[in-house]
DRENPA-3360 file (N, C-alpha, C; in nm, 2 decimals, always signed):
BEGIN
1 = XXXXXXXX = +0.08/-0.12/+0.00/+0.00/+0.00/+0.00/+0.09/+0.13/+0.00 ~ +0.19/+0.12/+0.07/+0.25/+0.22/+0.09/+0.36/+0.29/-0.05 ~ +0.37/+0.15/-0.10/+0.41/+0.15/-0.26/+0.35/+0.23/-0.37 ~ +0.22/+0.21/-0.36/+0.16/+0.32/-0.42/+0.13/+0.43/-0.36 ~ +0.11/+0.45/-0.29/+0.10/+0.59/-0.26/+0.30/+0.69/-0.25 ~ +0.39/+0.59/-0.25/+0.51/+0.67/-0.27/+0.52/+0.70/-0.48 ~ +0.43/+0.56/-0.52/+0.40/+0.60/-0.72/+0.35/+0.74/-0.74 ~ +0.21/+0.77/-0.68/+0.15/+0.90/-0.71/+0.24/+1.02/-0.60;
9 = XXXXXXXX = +0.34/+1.02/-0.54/+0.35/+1.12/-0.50/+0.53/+1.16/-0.57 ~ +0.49/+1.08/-0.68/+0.64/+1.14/-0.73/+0.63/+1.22/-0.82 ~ +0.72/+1.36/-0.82/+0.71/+1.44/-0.91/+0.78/+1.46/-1.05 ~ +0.71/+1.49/-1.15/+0.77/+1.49/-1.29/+0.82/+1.62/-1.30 ~ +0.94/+1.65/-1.32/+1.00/+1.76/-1.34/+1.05/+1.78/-1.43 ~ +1.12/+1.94/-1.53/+1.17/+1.94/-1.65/+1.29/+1.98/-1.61 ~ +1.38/+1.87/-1.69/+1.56/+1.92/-1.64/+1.63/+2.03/-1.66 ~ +1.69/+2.05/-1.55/+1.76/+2.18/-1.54/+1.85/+2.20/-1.68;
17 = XXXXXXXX = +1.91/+2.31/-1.69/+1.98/+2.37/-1.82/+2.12/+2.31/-1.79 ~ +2.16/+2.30/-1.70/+2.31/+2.21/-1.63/+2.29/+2.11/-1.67 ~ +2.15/+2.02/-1.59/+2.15/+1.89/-1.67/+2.14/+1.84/-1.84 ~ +2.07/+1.93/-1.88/+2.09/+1.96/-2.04/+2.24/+1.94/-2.08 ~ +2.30/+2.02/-2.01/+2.43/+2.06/-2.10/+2.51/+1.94/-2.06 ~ +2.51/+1.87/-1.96/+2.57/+1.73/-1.87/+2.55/+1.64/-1.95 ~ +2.41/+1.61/-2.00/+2.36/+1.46/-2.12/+2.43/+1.56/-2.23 ~ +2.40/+1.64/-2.30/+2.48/+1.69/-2.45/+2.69/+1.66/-2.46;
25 = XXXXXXXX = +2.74/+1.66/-2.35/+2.88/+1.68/-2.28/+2.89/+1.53/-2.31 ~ +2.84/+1.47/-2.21/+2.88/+1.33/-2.18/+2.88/+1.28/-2.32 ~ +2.73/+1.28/-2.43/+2.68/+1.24/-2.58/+2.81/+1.25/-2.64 ~ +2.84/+1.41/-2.62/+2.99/+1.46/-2.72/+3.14/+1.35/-2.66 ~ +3.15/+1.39/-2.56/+3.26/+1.29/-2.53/+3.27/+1.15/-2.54 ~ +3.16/+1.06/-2.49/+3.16/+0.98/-2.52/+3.19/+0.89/-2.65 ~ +3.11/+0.96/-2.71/+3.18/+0.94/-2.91/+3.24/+0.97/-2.94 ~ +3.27/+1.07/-2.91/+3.46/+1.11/-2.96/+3.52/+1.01/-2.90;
33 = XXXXXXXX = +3.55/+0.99/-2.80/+3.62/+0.95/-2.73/+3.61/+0.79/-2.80 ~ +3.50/+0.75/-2.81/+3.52/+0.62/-2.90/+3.52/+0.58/-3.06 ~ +3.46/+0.71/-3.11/+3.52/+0.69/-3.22/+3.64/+0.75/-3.29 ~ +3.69/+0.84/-3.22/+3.86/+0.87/-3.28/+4.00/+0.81/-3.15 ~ +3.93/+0.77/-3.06/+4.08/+0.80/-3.00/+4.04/+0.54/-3.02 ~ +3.95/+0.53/-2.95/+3.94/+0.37/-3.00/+3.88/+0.31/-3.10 ~ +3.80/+0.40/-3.18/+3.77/+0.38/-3.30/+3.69/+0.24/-3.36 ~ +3.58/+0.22/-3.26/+3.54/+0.13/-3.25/+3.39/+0.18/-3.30;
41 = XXXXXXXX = +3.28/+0.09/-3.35/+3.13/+0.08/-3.39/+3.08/+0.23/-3.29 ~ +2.99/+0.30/-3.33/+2.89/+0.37/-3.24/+2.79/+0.30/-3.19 ~ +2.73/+0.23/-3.16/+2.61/+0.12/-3.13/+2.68/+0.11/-2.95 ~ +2.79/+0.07/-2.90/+2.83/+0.05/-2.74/+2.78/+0.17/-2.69 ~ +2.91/+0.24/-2.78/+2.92/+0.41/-2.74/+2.73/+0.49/-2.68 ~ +2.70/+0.45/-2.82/+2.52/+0.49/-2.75/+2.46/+0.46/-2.67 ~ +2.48/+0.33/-2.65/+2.37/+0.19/-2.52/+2.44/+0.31/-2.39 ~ +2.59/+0.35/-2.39/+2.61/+0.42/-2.27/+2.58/+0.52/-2.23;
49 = XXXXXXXX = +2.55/+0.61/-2.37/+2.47/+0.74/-2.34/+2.32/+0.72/-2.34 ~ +2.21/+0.60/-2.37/+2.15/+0.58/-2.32/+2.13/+0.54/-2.20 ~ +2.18/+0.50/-2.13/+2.20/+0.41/-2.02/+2.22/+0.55/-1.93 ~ +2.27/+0.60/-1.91/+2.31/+0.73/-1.81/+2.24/+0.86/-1.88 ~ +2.14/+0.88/-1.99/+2.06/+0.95/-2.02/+1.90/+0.95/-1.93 ~ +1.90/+0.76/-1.90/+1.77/+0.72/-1.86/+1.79/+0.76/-1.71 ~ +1.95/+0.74/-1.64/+1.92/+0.72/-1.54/+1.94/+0.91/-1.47 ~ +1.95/+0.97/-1.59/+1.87/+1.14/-1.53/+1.76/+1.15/-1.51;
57 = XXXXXXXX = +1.69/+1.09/-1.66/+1.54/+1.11/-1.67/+1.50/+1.03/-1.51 ~ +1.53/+0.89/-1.49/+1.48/+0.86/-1.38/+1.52/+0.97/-1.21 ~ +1.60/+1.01/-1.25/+1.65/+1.12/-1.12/+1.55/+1.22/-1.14 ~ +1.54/+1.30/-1.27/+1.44/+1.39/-1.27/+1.23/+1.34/-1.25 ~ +1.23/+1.23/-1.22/+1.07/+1.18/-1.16/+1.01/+1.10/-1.22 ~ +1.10/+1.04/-1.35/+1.04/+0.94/-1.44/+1.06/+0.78/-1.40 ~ +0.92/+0.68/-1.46/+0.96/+0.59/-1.39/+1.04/+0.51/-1.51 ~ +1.07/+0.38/-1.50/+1.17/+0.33/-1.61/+0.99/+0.26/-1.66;
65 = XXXXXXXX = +0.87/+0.27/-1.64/+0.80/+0.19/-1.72/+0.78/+0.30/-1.87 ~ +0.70/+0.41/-1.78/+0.75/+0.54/-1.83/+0.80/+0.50/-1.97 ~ +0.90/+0.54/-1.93/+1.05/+0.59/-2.05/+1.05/+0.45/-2.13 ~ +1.01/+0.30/-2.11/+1.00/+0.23/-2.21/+0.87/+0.24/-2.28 ~ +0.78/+0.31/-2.26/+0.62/+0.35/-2.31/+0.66/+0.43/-2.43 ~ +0.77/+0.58/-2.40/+0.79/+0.64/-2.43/+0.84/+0.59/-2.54 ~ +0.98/+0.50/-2.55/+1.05/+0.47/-2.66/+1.02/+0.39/-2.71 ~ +0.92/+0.30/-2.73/+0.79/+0.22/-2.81/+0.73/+0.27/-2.86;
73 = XXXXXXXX = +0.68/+0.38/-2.80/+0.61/+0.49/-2.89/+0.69/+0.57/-3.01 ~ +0.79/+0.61/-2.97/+0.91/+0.64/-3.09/+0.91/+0.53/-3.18 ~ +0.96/+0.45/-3.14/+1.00/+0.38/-3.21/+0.91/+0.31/-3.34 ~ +0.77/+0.32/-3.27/+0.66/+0.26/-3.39/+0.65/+0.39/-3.44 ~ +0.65/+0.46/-3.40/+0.66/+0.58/-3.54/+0.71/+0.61/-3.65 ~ +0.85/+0.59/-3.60/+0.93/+0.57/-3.70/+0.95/+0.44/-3.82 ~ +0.87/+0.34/-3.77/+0.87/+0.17/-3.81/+0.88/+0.17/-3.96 ~ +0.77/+0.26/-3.99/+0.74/+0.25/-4.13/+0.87/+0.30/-4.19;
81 = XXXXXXXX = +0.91/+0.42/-4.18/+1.02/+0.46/-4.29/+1.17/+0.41/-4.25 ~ +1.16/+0.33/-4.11/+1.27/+0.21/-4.15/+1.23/+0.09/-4.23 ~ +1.14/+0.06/-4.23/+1.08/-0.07/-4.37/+1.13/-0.02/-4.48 ~ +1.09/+0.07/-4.51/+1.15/+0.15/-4.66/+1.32/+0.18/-4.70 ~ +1.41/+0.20/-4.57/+1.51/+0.19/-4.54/+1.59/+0.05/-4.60 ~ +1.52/-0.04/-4.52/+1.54/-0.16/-4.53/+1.54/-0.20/-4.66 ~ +1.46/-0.23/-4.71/+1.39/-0.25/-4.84/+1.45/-0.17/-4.93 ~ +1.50/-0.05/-4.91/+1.60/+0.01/-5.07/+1.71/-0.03/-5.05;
89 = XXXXXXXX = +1.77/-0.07/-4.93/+1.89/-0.13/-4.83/+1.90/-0.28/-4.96 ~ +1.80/-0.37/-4.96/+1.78/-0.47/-4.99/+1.76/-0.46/-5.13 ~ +1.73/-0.37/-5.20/+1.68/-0.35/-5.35/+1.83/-0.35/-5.40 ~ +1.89/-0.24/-5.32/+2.05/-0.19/-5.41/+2.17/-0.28/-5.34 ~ +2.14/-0.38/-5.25/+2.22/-0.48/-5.27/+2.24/-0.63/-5.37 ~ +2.09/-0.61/-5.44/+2.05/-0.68/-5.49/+2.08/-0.66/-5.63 ~ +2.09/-0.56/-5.68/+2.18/-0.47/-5.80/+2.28/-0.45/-5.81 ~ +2.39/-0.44/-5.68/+2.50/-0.49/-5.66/+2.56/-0.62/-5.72;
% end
């Protein structure tokens, strides 16, 4: 019981301009830092700035059900014109 009532009494807040510039800082270094100095795939490098992006959002009042609601919703938005992606991906390898 007490579970929920600590769910509805958490607040959603919009992040500070620091924390703005904190996720944009970390985004920038992080990739640099892996793709010129180790020069490895961008796909790790992201999962990390995701990964420490979510856990602001969750500091600033979000829950992690939240934020995967959130990026399923993106994500099917976008679905369609990655099919199409895909699919010319597959047309002009096929021409190849």
């Amino acid at each position: 019981m007490e579970e929920k009532a600590a769910k509805k009494k958490r607040v959603i807040r919009d992040p500070y301009v620091w924390e703005i510039v904190v996720i944009l800082a970390v985004l920038v270094a992080v990739l640099s830092y892996s793709l010129i100095v180790l020069q490895v795939e961008a796909h790790i490098p992201f999962i990390i700035v995701i990964v420490f992006t979510s856990l602001m959002a969750i500091r600033m009042g979000h829950t992690w059900e939240g934020l995967e609601k959130t990026m399923l919703k993106s994500l099917s938005s976008v679905l369609q014109a990655i099919i199409i992606l895909v699919m010319v991906g597959m047309v002009i390898g096929a021409w190849i």
